[in-house]
C-alpha positions as CSV (number, residue, x, y, z in Angstrom):
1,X,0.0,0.0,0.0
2,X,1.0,3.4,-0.4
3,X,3.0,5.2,2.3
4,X,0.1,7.6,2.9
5,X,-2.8,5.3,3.2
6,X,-2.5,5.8,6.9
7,X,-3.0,9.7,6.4
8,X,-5.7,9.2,4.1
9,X,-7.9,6.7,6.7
10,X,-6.9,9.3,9.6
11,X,-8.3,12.3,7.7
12,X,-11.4,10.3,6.0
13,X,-12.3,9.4,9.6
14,X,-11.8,12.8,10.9
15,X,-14.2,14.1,8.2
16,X,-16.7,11.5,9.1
17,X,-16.4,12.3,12.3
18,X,-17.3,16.1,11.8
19,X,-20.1,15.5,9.2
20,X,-21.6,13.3,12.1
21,X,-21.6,16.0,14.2
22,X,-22.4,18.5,12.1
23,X,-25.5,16.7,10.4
24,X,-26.8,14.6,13.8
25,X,-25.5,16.8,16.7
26,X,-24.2,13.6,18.5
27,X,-22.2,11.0,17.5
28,X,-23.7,8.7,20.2
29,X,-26.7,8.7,18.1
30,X,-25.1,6.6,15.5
31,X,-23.9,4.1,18.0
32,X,-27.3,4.1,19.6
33,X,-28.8,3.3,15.7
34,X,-26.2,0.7,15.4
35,X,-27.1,-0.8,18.5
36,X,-30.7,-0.8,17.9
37,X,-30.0,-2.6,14.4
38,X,-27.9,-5.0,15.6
39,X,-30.7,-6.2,18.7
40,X,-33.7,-6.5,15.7
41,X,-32.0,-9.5,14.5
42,X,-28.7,-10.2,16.1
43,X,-27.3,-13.1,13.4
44,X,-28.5,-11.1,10.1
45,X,-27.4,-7.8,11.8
46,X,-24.2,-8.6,12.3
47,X,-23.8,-10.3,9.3
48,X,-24.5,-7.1,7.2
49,X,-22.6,-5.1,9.1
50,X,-19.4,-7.1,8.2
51,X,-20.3,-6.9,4.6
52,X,-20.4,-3.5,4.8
53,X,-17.3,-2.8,6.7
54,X,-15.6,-5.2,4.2
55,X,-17.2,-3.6,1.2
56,X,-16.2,-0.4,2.1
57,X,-12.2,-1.5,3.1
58,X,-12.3,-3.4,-0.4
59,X,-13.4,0.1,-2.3
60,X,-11.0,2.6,-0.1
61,X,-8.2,0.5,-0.9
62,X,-8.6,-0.1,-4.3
63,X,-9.4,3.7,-4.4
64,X,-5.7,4.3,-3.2
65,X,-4.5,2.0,-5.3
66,X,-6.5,3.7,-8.5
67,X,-5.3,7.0,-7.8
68,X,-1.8,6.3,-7.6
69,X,-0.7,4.3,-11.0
70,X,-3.6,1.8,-11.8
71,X,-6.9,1.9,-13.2
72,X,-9.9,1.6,-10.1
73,X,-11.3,-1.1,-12.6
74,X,-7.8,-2.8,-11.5
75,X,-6.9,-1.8,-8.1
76,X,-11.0,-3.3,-7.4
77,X,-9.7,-6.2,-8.8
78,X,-6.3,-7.0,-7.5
79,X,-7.6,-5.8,-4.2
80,X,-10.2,-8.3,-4.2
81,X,-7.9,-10.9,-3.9
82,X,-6.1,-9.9,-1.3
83,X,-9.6,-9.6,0.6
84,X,-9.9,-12.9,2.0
85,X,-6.1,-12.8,3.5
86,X,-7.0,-9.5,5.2
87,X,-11.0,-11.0,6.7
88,X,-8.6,-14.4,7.9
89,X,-6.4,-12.2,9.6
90,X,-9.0,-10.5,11.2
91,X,-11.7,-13.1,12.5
92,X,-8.5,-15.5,13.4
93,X,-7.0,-12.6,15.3
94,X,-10.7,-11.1,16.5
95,X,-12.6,-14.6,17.2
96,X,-9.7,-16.9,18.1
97,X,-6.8,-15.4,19.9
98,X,-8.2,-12.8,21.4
99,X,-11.0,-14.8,22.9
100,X,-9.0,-18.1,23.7
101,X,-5.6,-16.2,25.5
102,X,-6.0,-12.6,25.9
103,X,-9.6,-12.8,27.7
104,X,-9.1,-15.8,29.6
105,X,-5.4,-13.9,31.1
106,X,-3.1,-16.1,29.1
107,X,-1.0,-13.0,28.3
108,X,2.4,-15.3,27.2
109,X,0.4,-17.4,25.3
110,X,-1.4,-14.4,23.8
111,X,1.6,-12.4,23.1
112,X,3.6,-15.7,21.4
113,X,0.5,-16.3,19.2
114,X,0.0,-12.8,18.2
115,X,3.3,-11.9,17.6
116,X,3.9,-15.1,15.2
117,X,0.7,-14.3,13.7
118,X,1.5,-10.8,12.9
119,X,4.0,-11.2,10.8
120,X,3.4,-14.9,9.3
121,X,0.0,-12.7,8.1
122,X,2.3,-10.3,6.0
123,X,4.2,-13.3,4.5
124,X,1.2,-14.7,3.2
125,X,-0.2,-11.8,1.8
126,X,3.6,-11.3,-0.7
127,X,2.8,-15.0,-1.3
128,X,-0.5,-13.8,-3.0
129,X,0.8,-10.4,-4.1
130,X,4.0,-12.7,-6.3
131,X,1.4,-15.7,-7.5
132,X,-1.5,-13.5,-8.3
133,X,-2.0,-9.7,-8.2
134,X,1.6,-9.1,-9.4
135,X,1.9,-10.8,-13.0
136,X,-1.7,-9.1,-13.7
137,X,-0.8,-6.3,-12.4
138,X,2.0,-6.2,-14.2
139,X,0.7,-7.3,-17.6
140,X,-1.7,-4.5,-17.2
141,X,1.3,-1.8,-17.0
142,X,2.8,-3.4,-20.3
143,X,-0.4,-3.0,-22.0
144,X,-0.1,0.8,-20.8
145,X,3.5,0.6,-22.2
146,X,5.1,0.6,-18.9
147,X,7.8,-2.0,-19.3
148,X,10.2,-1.5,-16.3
149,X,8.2,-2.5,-13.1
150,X,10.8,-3.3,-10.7
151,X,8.6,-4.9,-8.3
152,X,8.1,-8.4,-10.7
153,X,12.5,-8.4,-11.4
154,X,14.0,-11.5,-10.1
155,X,12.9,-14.6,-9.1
156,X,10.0,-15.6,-6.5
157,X,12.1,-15.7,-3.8
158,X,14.2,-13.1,-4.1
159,X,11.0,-11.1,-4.6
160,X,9.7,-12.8,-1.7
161,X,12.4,-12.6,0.9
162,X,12.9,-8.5,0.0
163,X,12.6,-6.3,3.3
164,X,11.1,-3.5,1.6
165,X,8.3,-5.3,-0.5
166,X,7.8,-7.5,3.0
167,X,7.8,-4.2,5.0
168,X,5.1,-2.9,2.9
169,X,3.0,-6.2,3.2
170,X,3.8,-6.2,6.9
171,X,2.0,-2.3,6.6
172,X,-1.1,-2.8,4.6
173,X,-2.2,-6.1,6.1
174,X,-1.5,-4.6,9.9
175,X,-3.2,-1.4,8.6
176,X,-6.5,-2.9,7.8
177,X,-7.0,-5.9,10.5
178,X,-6.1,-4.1,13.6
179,X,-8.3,-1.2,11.9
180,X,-11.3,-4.1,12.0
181,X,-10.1,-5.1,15.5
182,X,-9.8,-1.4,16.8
183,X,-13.7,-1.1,15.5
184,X,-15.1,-4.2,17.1
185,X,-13.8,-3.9,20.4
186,X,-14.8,-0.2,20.7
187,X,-18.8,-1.7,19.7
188,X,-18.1,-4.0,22.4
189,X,-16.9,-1.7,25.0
190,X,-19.5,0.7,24.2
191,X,-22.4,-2.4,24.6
192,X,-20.5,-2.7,27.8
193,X,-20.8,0.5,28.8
194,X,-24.4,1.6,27.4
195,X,-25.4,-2.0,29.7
196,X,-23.5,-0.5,33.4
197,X,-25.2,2.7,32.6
198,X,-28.4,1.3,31.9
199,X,-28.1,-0.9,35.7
200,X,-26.6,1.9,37.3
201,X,-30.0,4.2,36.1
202,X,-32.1,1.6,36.9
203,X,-30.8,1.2,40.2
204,X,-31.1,4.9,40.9
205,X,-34.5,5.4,39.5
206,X,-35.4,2.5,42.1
207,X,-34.0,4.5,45.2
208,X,-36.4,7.0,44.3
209,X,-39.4,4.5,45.1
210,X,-38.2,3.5,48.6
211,X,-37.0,7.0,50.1
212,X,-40.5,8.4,48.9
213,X,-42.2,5.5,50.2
214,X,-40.6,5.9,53.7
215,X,-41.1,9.8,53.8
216,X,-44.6,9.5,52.6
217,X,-45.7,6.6,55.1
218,X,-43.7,8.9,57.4
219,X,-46.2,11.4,57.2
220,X,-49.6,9.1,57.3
221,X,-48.5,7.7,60.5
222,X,-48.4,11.3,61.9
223,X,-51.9,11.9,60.5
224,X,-53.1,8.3,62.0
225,X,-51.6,9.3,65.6
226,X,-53.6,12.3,65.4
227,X,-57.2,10.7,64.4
228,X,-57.2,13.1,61.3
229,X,-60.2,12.1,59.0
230,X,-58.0,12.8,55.8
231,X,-55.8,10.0,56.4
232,X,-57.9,8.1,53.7
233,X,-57.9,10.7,51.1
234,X,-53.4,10.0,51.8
235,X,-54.1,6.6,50.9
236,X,-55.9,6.7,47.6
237,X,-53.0,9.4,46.8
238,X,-50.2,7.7,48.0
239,X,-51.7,4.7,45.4
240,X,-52.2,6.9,42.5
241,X,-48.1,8.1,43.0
242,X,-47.2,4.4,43.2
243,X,-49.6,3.2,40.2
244,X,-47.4,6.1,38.2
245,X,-44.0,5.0,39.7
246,X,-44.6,1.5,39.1
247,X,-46.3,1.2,35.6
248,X,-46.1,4.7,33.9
249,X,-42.1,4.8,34.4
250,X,-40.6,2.5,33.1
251,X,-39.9,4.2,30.1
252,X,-36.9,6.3,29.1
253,X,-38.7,9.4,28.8
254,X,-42.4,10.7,29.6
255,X,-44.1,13.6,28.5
256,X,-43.7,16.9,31.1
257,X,-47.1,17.3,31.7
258,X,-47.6,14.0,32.9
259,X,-44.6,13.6,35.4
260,X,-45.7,17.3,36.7
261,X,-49.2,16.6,37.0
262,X,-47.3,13.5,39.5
263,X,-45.9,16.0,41.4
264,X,-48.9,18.1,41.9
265,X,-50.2,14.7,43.4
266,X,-47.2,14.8,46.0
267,X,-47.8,17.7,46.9
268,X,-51.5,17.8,47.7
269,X,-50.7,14.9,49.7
270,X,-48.1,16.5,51.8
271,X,-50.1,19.8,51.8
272,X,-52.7,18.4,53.4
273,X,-50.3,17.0,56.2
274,X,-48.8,20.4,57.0
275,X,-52.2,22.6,56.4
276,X,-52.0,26.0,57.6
277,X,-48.7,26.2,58.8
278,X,-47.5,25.8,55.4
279,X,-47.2,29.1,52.7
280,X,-47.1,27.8,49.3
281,X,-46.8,28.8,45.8
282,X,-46.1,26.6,42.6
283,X,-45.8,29.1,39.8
284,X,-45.9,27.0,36.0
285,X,-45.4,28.2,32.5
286,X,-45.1,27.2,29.1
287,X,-46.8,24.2,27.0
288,X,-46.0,21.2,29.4
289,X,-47.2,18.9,26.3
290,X,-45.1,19.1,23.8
291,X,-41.6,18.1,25.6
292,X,-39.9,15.0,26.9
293,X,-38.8,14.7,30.2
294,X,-37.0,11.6,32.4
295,X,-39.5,10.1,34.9
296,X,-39.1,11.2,38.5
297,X,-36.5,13.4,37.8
298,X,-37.6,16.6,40.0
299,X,-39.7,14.3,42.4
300,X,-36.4,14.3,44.8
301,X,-36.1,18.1,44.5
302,X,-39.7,18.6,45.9
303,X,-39.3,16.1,48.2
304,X,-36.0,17.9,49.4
305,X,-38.0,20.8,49.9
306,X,-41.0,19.4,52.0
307,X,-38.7,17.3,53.7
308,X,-36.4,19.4,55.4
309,X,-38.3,23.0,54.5
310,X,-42.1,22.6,56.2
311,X,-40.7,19.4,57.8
312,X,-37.9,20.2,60.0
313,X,-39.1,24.2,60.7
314,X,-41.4,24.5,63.7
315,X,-43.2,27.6,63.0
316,X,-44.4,28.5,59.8
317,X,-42.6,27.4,56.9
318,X,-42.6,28.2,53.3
319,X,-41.7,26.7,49.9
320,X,-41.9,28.5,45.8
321,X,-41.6,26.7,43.2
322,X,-41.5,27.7,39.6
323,X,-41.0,26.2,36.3
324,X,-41.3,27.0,33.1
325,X,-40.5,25.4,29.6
326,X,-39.8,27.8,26.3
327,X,-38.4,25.8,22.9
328,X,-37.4,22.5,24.7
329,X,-35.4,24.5,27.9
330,X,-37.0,23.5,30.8
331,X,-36.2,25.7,34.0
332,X,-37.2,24.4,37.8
333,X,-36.3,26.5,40.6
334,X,-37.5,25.6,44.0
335,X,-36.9,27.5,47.2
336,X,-37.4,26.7,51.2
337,X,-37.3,27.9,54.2
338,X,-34.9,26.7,56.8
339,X,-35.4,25.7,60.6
340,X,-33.4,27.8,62.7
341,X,-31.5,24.4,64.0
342,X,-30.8,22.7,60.8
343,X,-30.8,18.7,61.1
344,X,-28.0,16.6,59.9
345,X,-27.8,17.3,56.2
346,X,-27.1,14.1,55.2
347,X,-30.5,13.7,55.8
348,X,-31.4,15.0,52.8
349,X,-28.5,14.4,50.5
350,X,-29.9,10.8,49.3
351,X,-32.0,12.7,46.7
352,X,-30.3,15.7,45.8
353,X,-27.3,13.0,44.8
354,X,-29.5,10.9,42.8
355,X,-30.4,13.7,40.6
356,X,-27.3,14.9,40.1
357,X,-26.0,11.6,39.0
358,X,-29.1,11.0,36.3
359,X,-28.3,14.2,35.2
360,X,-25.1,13.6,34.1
361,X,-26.4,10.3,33.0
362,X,-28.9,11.4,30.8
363,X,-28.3,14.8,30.2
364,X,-24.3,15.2,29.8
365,X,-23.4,18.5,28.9
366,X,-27.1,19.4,28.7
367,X,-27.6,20.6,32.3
368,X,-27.2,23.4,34.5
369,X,-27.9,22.2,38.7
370,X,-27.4,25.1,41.0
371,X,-27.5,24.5,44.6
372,X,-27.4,27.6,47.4
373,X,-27.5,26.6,51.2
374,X,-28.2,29.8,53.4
375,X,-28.6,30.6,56.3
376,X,-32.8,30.9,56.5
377,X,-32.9,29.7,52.5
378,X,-32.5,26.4,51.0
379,X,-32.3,27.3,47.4
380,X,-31.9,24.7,43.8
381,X,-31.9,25.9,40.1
382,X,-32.6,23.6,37.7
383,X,-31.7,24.0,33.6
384,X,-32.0,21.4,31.1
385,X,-32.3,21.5,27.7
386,X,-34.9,18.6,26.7
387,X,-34.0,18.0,23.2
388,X,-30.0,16.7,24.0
389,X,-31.3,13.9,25.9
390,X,-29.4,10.6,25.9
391,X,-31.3,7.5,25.3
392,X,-29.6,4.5,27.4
């Protein structure tokens, strides 16, 4: 191959890179179409993926090859039969010793194997380069009147045992298999990945369920103590909050409207625990219907604000709470008062640590989380743009 293929791959993928950004606005996008390709029909899937990748290695190469002295009719064709040293290499390499030492920690063994492999592979491919793409190569370049191709003076194995023609094999069949390698363990590590993140989300989404459970059953037993008639009308809430956690979210996203209309629940219930001697004010604006929001995802920041606002203050207490939604940018900002002897705050640092650890989960780079602890003010600012959401 020529001595700037390397370049050439290195700036095609760059470009590629750019154009995916440019055109999707997130490169994870295309792994998350690959990935939802590949679980439709896992043998077929894969199988046309691999054509692909070959098809497109074959057409590259023979591209390079085209440009620099032959025709692409002729490169296509010469390249073509190199292919199947190049797709050896690779599943041998991808499907054999990688599996067999290198995962199983048989580093010597893995290192002897590879390293004999590596450059037996490169021999193999100047055995085919001397018995078949070289004499029609070169009787193409006499047909062009190109009589002095250096590359086909001397006999076989003089042409087989030079260090520069071997060096070049050594290059192009390296090039192209550890490219192949490089791709499939970065799909693998991302499959990896994408499944600890899911685990990790679902395990975090599940905390919610328990610390609201607690607070909330918290908060009946009070009423019960007391005799207070509205300890039914808790009940029937309580079960409409758990119907939603339970059934409605186990989704990746929900629309706004809904999950706030859940929250309004919460905090009718916990309203009617604290009555009087609570001041409060939920300000909304915007359409709430048109976005897409993660399920529970401000539940813990309300709960915060009950929790150790109205529920740790003596006196009268008092929470605000605003939000508002304008071209996908939803802003939350909730506010409560303090009690003059503030509680351990490690309390309430359950929720507040959940959210930020979705957030960076779900909305990387999307999100703006602004907490302010005062004296008399417990204070959290929430930004998030909607439409960069990351699907796991």
């Amino acid at each position: 191959m020529p001595c700037y293929w390397g370049l050439f791959v290195g700036k095609t993928a760059l470009f590629v890179f750019f154009l995916v950004e440019e055109r999707i606005g997130n490169v994870n996008l295309v792994m998350q179409i690959i990935q939802a390709y590949l679980e439709q029909n896992n043998r077929k899937a894969r199988l046309v993926l691999h054509v692909c990748f070959w098809c497109m290695i074959w057409l590259i190469t023979a591209f390079v090859y085209g440009y620099e002295k032959q025709s692409v009719y002729m490169a296509m064709l010469n390249n073509l039969m190199l292919l199947p040293v190049h797709m050896i290499y690779f599943y041998t390499v991808a499907y054999v010793i990688i599996p067999k030492f290198l995962l199983k920690r048989k580093y010597v063994q893995f290192v002897v194997v590879l390293s004999l492999f590596v450059f037996i592979m490169p021999g193999i491919t100047r055995a085919f380069d001397i018995f078949l793409v070289e004499p029609q190569l070169n009787a193409y370049l006499k047909s062009q009147g190109y009589h002095d191709w250096q590359k086909v003076k001397g006999t076989r194995w003089e042409r087989f045992s030079n260090v520069v023609y071997y060096l070049n094999a050594f290059k192009g069949a390296n090039l192209v298999v550890w490219l192949a390698v490089a791709i499939k363990f970065f799909l693998f590590w991302y499959r990896r990945h994408r499944a600890a993140l899911q685990a990790e989300l679902h395990l975090l989404k599940a905390q919610i369920h328990p610390h609201f459970l607690f607070n909330t059953l918290n908060n009946l037993y009070a009423l019960t103590l007391n005799g207070s008639p509205k300890s039914p009308e808790i009940v029937m809430g309580l079960s409409e909050i758990l119907r939603y956690m339970l059934y409605d979210c186990n989704v990746d996203s929900i629309a706004l409207k809904k999950d706030v209309e859940m929250l309004e629940n919460f905090i009718t219930l916990e309203r009617i625990r604290y009555e009087q001697r609570l001041d409060f004010h939920f300000i909304k604006e915007g359409n709430l219907e048109q976005d897409q929001v993660a399920p529970l995802l401000l539940l813990p920041l309300v709960e915060n604000a009950f929790k150790h606002g109205a529920g740790e203050k003596l006196g009268q207490a008092w929470i605000n709470i605003e939000l508002t939604v304008q071209q996908g940018l939803l802003k939350f900002k909730i506010n409560n008062s303090k009690a003059e002897v503030s509680r351990e705050k490690k309390q309430g640092s359950i929720g507040l640590e959940n959210v930020k650890r979705r957030l960076e989960m779900i909305y990387p780079n999307a999100y703006e989380l602004k907490i302010f602890d005062e004296e008399d003010v417990f204070a959290v600012i929430l930004k998030i743009d909607l439409s960069q959401r990351v699907s796991l």
